[in-house]
The first five atom37 places (N, CA, C, CB, O) and aatype in JSON, in Angstrom:
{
  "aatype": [20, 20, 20, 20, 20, 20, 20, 20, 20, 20, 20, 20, 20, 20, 20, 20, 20, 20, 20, 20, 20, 20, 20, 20, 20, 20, 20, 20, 20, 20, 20, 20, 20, 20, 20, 20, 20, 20, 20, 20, 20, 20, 20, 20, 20, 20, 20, 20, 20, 20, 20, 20, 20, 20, 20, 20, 20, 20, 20, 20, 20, 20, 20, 20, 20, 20, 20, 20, 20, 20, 20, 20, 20, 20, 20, 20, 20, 20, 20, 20, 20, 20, 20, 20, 20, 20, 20, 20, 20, 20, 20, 20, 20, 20, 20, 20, 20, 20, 20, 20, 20],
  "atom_mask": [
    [1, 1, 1, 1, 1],
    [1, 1, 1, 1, 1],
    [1, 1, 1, 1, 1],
    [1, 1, 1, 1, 1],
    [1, 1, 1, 1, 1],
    [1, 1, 1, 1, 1],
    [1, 1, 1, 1, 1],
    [1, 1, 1, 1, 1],
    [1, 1, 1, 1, 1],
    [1, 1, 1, 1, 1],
    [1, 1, 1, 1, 1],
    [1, 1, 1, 1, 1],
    [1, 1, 1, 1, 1],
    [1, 1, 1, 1, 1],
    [1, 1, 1, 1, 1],
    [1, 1, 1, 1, 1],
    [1, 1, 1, 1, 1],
    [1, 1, 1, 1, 1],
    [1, 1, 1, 1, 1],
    [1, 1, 1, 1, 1],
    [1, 1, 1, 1, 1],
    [1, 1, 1, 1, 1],
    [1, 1, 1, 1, 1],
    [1, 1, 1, 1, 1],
    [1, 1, 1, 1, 1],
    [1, 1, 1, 1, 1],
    [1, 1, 1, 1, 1],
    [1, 1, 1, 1, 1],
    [1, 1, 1, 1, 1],
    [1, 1, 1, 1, 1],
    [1, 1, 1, 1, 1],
    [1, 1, 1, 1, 1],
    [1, 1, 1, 1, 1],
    [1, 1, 1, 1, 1],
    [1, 1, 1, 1, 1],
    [1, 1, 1, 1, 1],
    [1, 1, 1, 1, 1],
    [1, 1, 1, 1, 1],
    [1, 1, 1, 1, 1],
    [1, 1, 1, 1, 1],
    [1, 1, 1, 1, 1],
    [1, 1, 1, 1, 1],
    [1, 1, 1, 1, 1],
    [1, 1, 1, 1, 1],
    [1, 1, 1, 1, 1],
    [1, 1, 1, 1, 1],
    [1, 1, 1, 1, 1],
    [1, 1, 1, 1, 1],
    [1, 1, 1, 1, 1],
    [1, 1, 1, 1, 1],
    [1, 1, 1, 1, 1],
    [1, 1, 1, 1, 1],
    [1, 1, 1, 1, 1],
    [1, 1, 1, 1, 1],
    [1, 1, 1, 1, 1],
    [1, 1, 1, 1, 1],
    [1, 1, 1, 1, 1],
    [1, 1, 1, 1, 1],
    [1, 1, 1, 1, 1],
    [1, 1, 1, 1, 1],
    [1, 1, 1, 1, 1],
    [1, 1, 1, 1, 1],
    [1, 1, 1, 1, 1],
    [1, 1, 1, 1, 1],
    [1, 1, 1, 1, 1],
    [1, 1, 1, 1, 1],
    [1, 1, 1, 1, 1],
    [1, 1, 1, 1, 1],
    [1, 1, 1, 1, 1],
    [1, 1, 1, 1, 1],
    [1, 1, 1, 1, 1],
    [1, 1, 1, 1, 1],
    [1, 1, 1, 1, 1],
    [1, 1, 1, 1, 1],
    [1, 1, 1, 1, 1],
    [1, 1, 1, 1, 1],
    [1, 1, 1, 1, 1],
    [1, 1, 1, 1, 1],
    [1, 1, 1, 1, 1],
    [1, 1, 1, 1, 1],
    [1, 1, 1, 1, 1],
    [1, 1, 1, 1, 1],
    [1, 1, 1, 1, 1],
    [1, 1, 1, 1, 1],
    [1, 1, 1, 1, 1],
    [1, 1, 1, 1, 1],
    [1, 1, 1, 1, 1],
    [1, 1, 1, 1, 1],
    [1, 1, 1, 1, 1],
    [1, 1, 1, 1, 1],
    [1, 1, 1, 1, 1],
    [1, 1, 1, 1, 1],
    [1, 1, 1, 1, 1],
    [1, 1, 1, 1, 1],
    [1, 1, 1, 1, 1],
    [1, 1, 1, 1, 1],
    [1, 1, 1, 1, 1],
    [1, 1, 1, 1, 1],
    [1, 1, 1, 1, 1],
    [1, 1, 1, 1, 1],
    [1, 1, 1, 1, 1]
  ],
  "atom_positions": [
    [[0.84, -1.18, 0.0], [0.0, 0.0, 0.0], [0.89, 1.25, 0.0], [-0.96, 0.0, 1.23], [1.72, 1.28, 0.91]],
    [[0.87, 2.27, -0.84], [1.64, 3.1, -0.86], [1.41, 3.99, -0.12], [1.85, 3.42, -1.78], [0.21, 4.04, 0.16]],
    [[2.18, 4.95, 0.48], [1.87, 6.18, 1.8], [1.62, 7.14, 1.41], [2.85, 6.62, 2.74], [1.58, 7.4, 0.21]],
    [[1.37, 7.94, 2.34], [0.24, 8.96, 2.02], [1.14, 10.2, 1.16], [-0.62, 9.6, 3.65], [0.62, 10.92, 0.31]],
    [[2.68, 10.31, 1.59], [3.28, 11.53, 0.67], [3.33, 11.16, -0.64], [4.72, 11.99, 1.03], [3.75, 11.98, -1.46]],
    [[2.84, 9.66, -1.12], [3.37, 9.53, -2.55], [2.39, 9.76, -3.38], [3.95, 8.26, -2.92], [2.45, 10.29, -4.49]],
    [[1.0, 9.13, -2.52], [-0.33, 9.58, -3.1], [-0.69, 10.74, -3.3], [-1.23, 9.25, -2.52], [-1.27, 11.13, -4.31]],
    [[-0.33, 11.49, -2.2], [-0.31, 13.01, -2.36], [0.66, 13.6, -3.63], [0.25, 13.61, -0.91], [0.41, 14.42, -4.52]],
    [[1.44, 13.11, -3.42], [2.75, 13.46, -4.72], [1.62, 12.84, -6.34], [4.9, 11.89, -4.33], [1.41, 13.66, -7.24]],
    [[1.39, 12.26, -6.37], [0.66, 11.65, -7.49], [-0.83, 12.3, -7.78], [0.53, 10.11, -7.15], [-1.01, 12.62, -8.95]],
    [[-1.71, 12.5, -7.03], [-2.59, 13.25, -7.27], [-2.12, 14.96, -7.2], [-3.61, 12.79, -6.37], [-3.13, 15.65, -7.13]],
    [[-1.38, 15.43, -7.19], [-0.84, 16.98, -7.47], [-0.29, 16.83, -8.86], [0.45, 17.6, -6.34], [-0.65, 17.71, -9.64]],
    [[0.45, 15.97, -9.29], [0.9, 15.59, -10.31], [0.13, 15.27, -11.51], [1.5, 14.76, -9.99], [0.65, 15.31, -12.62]],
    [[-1.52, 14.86, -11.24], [-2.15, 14.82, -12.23], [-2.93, 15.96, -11.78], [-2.74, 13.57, -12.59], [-2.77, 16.6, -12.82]],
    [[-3.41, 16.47, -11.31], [-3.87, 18.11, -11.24], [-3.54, 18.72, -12.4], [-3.17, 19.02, -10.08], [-4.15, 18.99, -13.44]],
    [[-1.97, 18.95, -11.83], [-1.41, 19.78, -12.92], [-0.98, 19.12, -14.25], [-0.26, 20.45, -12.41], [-0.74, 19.84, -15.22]],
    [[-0.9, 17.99, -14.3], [-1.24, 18.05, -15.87], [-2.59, 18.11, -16.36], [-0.76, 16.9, -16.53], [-2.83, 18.44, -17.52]],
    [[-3.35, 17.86, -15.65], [-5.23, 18.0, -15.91], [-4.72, 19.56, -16.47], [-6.76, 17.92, -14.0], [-4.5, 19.97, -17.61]],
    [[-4.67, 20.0, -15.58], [-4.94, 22.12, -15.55], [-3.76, 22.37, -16.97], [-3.98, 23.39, -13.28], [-4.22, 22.8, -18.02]],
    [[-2.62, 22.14, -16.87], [-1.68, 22.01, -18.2], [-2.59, 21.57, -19.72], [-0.42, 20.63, -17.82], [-2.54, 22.41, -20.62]],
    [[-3.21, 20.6, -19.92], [-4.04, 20.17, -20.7], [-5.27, 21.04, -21.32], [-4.4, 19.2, -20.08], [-5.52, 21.42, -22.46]],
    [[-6.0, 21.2, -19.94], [-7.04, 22.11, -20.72], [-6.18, 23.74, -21.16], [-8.6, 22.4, -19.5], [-6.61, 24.45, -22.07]],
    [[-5.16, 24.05, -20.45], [-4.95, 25.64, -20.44], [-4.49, 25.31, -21.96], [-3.68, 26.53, -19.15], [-5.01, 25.95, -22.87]],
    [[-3.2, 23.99, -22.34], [-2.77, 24.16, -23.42], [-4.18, 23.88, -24.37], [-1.5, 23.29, -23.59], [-4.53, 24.83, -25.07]],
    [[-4.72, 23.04, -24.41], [-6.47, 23.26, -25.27], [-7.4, 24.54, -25.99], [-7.51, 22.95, -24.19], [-7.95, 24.69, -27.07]],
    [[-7.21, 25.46, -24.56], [-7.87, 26.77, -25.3], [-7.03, 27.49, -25.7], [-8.71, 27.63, -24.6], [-7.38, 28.33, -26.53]],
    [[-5.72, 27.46, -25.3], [-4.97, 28.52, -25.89], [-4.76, 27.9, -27.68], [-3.33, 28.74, -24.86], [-4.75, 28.65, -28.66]],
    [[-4.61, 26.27, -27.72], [-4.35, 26.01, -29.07], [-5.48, 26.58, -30.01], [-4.19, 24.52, -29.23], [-5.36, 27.37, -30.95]],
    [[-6.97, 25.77, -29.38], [-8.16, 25.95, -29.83], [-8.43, 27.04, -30.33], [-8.93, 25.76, -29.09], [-9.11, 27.04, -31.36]],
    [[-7.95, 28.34, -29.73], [-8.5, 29.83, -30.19], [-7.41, 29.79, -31.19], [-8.52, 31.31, -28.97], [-7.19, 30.97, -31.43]],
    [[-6.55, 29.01, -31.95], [-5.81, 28.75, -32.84], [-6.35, 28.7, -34.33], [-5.29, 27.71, -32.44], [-6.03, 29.33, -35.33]],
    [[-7.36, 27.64, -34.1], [-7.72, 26.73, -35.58], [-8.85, 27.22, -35.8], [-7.84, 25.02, -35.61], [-9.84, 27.12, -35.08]],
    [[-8.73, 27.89, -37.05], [-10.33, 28.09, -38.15], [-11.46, 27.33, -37.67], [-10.2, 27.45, -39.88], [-11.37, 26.57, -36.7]],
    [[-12.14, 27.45, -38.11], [-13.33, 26.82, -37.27], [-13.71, 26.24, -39.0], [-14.73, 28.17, -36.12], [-14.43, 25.25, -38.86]],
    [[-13.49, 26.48, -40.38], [-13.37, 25.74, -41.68], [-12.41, 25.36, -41.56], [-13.48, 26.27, -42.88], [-12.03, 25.7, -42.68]],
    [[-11.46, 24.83, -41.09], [-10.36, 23.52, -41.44], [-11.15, 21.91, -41.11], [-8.74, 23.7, -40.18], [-12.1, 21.36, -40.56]],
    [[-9.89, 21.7, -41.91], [-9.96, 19.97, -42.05], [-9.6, 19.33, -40.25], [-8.33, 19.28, -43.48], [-9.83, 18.16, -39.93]],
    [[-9.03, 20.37, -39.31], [-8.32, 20.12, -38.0], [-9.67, 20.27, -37.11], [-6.95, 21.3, -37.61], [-10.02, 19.59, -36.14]],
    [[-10.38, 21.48, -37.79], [-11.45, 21.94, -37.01], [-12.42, 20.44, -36.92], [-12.24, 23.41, -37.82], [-12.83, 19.83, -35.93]],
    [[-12.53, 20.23, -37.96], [-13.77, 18.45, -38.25], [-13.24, 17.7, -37.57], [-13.93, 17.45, -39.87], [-14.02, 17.01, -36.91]],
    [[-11.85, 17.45, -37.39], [-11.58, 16.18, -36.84], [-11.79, 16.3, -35.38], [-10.19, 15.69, -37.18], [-12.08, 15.42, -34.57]],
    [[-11.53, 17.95, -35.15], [-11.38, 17.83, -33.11], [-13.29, 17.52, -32.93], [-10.62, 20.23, -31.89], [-13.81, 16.89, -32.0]],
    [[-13.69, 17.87, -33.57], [-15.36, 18.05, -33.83], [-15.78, 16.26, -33.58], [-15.85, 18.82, -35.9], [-16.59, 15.92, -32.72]],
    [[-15.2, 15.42, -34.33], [-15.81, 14.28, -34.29], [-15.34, 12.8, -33.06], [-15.63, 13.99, -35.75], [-15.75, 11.65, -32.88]],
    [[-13.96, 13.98, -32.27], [-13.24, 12.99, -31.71], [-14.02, 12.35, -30.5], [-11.93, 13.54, -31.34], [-13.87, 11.16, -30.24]],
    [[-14.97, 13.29, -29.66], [-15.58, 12.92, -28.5], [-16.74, 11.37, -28.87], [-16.42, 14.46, -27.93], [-16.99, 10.43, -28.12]],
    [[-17.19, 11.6, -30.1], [-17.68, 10.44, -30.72], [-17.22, 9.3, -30.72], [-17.8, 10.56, -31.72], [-17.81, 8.33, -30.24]],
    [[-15.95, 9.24, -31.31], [-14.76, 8.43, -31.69], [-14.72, 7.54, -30.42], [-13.29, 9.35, -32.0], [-15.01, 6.35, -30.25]],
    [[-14.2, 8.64, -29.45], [-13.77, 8.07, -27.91], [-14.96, 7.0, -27.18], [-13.61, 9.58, -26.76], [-14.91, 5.83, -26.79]],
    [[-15.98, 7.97, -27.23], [-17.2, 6.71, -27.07], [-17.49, 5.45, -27.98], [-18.54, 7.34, -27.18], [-17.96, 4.37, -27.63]],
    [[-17.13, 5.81, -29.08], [-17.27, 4.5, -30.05], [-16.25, 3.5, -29.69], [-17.06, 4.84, -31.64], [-16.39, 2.29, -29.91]],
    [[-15.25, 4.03, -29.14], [-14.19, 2.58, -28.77], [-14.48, 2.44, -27.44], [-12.33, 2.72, -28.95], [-14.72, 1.26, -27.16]],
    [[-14.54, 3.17, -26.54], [-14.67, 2.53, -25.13], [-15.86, 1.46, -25.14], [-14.98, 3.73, -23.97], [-15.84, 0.35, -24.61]],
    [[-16.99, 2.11, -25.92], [-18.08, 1.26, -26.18], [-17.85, -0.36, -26.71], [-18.84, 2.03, -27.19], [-18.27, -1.4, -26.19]],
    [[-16.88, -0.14, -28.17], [-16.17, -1.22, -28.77], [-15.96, -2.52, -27.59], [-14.69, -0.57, -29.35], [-16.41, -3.66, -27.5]],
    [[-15.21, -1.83, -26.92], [-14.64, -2.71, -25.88], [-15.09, -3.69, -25.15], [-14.29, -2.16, -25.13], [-14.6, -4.82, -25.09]],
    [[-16.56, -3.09, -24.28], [-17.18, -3.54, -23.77], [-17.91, -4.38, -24.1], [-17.46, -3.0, -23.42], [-18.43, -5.06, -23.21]],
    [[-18.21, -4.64, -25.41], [-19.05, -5.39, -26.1], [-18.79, -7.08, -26.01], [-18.96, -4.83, -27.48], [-19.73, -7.88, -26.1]],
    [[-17.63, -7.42, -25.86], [-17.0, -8.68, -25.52], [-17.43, -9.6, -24.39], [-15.75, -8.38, -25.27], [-17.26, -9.32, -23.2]],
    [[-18.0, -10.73, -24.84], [-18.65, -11.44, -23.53], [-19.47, -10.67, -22.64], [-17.62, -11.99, -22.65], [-19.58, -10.69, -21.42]],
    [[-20.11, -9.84, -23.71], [-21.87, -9.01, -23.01], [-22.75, -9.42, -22.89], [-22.62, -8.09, -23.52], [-23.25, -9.99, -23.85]],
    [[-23.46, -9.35, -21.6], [-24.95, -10.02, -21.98], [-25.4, -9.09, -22.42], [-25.93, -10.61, -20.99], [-24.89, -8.07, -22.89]],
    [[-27.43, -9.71, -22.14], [-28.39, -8.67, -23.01], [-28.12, -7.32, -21.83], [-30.46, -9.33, -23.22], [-27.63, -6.27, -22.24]],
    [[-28.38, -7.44, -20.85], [-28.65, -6.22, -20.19], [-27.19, -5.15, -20.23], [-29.15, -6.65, -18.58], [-27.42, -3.94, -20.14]],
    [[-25.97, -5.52, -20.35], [-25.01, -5.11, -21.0], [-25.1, -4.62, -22.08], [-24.35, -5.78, -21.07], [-25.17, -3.4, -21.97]],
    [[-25.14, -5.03, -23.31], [-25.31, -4.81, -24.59], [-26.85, -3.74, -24.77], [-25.34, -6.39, -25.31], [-26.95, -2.8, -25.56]],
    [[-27.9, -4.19, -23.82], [-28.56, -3.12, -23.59], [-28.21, -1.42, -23.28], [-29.08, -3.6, -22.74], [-28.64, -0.47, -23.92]],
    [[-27.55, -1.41, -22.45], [-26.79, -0.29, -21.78], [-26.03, 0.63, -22.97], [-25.63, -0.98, -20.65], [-26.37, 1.73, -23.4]],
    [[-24.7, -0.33, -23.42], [-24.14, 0.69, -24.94], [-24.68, 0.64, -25.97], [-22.86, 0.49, -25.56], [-23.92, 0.88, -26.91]],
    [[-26.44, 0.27, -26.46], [-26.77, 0.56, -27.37], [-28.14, 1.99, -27.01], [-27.04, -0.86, -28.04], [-28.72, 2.78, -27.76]],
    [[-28.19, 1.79, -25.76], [-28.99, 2.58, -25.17], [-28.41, 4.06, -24.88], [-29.39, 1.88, -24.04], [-28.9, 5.11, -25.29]],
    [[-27.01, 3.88, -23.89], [-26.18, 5.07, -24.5], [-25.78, 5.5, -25.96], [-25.08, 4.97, -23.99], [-25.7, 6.68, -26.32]],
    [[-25.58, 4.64, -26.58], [-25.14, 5.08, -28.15], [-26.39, 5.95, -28.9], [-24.81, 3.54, -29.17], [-26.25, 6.81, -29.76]],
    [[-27.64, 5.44, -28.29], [-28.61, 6.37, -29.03], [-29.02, 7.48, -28.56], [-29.67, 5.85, -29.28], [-29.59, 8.2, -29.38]],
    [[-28.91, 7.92, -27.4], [-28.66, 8.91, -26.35], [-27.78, 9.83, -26.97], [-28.07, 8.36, -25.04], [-28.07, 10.91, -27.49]],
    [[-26.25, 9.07, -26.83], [-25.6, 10.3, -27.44], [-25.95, 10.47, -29.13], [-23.89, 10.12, -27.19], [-25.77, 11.62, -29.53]],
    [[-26.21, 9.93, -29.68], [-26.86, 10.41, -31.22], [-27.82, 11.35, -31.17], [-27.58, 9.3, -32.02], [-27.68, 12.48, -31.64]],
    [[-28.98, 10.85, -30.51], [-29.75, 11.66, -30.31], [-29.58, 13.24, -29.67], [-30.4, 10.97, -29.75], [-30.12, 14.19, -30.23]],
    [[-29.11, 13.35, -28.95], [-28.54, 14.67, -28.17], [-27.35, 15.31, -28.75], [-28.12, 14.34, -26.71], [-27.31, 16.54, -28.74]],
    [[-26.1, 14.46, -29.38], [-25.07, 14.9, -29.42], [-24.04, 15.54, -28.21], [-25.37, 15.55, -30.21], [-23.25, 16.46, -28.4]],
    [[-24.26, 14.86, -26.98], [-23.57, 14.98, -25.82], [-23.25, 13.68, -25.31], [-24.27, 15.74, -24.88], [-23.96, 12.74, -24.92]],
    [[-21.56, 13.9, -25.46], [-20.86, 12.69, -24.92], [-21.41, 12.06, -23.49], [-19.34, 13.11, -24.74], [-21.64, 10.93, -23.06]],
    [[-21.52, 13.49, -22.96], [-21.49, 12.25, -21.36], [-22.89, 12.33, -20.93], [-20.33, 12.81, -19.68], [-23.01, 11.75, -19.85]],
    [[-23.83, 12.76, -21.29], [-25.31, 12.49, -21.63], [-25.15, 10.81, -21.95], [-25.96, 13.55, -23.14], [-25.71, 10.03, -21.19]],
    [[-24.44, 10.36, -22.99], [-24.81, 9.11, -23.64], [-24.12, 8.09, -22.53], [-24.2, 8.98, -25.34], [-24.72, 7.11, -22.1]],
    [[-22.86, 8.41, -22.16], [-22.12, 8.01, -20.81], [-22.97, 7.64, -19.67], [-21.25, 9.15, -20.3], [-23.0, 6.49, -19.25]],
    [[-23.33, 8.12, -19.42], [-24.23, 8.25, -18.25], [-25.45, 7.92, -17.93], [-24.34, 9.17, -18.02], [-25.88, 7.77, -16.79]],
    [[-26.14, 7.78, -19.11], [-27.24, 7.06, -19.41], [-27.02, 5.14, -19.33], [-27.6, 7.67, -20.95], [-27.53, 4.18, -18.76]],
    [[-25.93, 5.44, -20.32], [-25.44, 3.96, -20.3], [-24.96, 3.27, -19.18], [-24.46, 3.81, -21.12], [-25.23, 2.12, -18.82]],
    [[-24.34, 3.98, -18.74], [-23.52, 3.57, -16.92], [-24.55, 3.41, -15.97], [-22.44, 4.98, -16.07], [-24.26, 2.66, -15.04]],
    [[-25.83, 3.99, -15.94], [-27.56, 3.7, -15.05], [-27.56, 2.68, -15.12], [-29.09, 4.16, -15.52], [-27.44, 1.99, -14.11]],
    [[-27.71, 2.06, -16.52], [-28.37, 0.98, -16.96], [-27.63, 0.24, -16.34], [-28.57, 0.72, -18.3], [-28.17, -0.4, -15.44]],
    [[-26.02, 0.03, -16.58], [-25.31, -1.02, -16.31], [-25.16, -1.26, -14.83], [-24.12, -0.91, -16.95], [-25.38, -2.39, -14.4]],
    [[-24.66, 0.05, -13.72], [-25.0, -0.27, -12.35], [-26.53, -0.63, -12.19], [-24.62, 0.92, -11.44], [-26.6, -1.79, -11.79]],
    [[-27.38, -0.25, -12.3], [-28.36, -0.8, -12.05], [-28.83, -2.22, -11.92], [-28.82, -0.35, -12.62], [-29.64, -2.81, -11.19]],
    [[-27.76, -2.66, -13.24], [-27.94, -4.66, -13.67], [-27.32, -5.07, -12.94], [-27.42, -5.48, -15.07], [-27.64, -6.21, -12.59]],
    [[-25.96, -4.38, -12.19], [-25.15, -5.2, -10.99], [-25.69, -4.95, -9.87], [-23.71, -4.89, -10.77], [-25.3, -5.73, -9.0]],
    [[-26.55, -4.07, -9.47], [-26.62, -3.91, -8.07], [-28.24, -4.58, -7.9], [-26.36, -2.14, -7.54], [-28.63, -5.28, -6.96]],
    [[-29.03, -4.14, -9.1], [-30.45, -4.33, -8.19], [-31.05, -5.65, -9.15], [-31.73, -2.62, -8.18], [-31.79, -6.58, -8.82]],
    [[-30.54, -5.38, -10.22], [-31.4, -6.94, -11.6], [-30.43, -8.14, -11.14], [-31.04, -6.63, -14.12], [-30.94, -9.25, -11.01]],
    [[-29.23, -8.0, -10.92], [-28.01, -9.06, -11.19], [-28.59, -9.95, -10.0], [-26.12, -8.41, -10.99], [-28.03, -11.0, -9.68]]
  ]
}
């Protein structure tokens, strides 16, 4: 079990790259045309990201599983908000472990 100065050392450490990340983000962001080919791609990536985490899960799913990321997947289509569709899907699935399972 590691001690408490290292944990501490490790969560400060991702802070600041969290805070590094977004600061470098908007400063790039107020960068790129909003008509570029760079602009579409940052546009479609939050999609992307859900489409593979989703990918993943799909492996030795049951129905109420496979329920969940097709239920989020239409969520976020429908809305066009990543963690709308996230979150919807993640109900479903705690729900099947804690209260259906």
């Amino acid at each position: 079990m590691p001690d408490l100065t290292a944990s501490l050392i490790g969560i400060a450490v991702l802070a600041v790259a969290t805070y590094l990340t977004r600061i470098a983000g908007y400063f790039l962001g107020s960068r790129i045309r909003q008509d570029s080919a760079l602009s579409r791609v940052l546009e479609t990536l939050p999609g992307a990201a859900l489409a593979s985490v989703l990918a993943l899960s799909l492996s030795g799913a049951t129905f109420i599983e496979l329920l969940a990321v097709v239920t989020g997947a239409a969520v976020f289509l429908l809305t066009g908000r990543t963690l709308v569709g996230i979150l919807v899907g993640l109900a479903i699935a705690v729900a099947n472990a804690h209260w259906l399972a």
